[in-house]
C-alpha positions as CSV (number, residue, x, y, z in Angstrom):
1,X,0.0,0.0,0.0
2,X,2.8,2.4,1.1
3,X,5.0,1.0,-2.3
4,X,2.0,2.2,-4.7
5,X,1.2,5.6,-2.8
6,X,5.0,6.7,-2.8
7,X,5.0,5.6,-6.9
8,X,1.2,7.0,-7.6
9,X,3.2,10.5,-6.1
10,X,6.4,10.7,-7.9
11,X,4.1,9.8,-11.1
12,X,2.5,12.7,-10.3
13,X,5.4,15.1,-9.3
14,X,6.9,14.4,-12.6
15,X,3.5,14.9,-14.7
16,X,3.5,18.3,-12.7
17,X,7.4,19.1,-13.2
18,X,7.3,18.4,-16.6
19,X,4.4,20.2,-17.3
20,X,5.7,23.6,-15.3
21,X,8.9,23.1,-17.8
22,X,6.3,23.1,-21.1
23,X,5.6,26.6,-19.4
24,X,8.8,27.8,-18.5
25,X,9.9,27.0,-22.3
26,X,7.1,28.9,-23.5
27,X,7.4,32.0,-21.3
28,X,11.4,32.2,-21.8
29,X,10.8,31.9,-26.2
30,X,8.4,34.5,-25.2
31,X,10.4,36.9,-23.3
32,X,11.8,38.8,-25.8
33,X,8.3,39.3,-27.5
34,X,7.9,39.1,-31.3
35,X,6.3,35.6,-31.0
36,X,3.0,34.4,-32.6
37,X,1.3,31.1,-33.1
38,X,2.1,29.2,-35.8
39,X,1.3,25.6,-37.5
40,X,4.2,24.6,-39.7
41,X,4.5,22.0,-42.7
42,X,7.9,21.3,-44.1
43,X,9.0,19.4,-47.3
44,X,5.4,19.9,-48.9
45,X,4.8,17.8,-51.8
46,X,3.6,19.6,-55.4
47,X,-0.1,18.6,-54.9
48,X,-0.3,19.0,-50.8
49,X,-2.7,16.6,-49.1
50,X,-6.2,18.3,-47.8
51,X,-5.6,15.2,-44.9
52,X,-4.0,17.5,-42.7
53,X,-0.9,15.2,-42.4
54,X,2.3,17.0,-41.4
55,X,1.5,19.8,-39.6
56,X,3.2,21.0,-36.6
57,X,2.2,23.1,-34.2
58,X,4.8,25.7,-32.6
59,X,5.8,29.0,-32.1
60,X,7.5,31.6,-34.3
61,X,9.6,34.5,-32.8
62,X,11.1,37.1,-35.2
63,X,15.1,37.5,-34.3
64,X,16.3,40.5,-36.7
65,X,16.3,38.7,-40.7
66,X,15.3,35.3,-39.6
67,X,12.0,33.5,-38.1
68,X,12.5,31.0,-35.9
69,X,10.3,28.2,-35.5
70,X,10.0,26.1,-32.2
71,X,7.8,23.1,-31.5
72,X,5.2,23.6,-28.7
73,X,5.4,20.1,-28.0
74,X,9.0,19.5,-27.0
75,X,11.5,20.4,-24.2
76,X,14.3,21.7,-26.8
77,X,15.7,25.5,-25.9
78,X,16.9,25.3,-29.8
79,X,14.5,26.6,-32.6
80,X,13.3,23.2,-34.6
81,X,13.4,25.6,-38.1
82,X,15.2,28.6,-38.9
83,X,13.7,31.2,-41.8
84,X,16.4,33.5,-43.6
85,X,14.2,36.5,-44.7
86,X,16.1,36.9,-47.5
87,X,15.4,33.0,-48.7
88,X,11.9,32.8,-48.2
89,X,9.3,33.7,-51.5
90,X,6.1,33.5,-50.9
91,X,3.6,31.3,-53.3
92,X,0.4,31.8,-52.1
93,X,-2.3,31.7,-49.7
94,X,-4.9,29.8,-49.0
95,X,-7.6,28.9,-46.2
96,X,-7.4,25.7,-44.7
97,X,-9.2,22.2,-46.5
98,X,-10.8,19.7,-45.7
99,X,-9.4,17.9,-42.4
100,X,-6.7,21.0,-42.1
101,X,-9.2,22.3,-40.5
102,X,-9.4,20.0,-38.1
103,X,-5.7,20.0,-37.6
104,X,-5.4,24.1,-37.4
105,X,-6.3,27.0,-35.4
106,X,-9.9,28.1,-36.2
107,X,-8.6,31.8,-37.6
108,X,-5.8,30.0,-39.6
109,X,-4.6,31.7,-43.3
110,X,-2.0,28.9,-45.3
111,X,0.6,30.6,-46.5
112,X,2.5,28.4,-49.2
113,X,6.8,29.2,-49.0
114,X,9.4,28.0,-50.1
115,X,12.7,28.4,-48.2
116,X,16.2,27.5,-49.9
117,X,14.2,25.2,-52.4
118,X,12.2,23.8,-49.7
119,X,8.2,24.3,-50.1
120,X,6.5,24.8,-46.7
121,X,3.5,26.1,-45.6
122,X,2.8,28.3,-42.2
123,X,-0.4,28.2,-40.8
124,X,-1.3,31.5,-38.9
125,X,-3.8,33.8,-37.7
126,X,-5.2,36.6,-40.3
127,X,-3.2,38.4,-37.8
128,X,-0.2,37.2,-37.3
129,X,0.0,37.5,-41.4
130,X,-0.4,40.3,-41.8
131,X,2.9,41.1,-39.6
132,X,4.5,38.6,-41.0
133,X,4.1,39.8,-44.9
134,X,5.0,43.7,-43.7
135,X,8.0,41.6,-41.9
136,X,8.9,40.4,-45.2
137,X,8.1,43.5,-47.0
138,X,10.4,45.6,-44.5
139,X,14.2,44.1,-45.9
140,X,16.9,46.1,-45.5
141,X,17.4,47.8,-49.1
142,X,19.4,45.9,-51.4
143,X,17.3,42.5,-50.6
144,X,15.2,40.9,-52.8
145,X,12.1,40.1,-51.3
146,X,9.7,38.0,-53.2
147,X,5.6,38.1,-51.9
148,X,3.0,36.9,-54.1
């Protein structure tokens, strides 16, 4: 009896630890401000899938030229993607299909990229696009800056 109370609690401490780390992660990407919510889909295929397959939620945090990218899910201090301003063209934009929807944020806008040859897709609020293509938009002179 004493055997499963002592392991029910450390179970339970380390549910509660890990999950006040989730939130200390969070709050210290955060700290510096510039951060917005944002799905990300890497390596997208020509004709994507409507499935909603591939996406990844995260956060985004603008650092001078570059975006980047960290995993909501994960304990890593370390951005999962970094975005070069100057290598990111924008295709298009799109709303969410069929189980995306599902998959997204309810206000999300799909913005097709690609980055360095890479086509992705971020997944962000009407919002948060709206800074993100003035972002884009606001390259030191000299830049080339390609927005669809």
């Amino acid at each position: 009896m004493v055997l499963a109370l002592t392991v029910c609690g450390i179970v339970v401490a380390l549910v509660v630890v890990g999950l006040f780390l989730f939130g200390l992660r969070r709050r210290l990407i955060q700290r510096s401000g510039g951060t917005f919510d944002c799905s990300l889909r890497w390596d997208v295929p020509e004709k994507p899938d409507a499935g909603g397959k591939g996406w990844s939620y995260g956060v985004a945090r603008y650092n001078g030229d570059r975006i980047e990218w960290y995993r909501v899910f994960s304990y890593a201090f370390r951005p999962r993607r970094v975005l070069e301003r100057a290598q990111i063209e924008v295709a298009g934009r799109r709303l969410p299909e069929g189980e995306e929807e599902l998959a997204l944020l309810s206000d999300a806008v799909v913005l097709a990229c690609t980055h360095r040859g890479t086509r992705l897709e971020l997944a962000m609020s009407e919002d948060a696009l709206t800074g993100f293509l003035a972002w884009l938009e606001a390259a030191p002179p000299g830049q080339r800056v390609n927005v669809a």
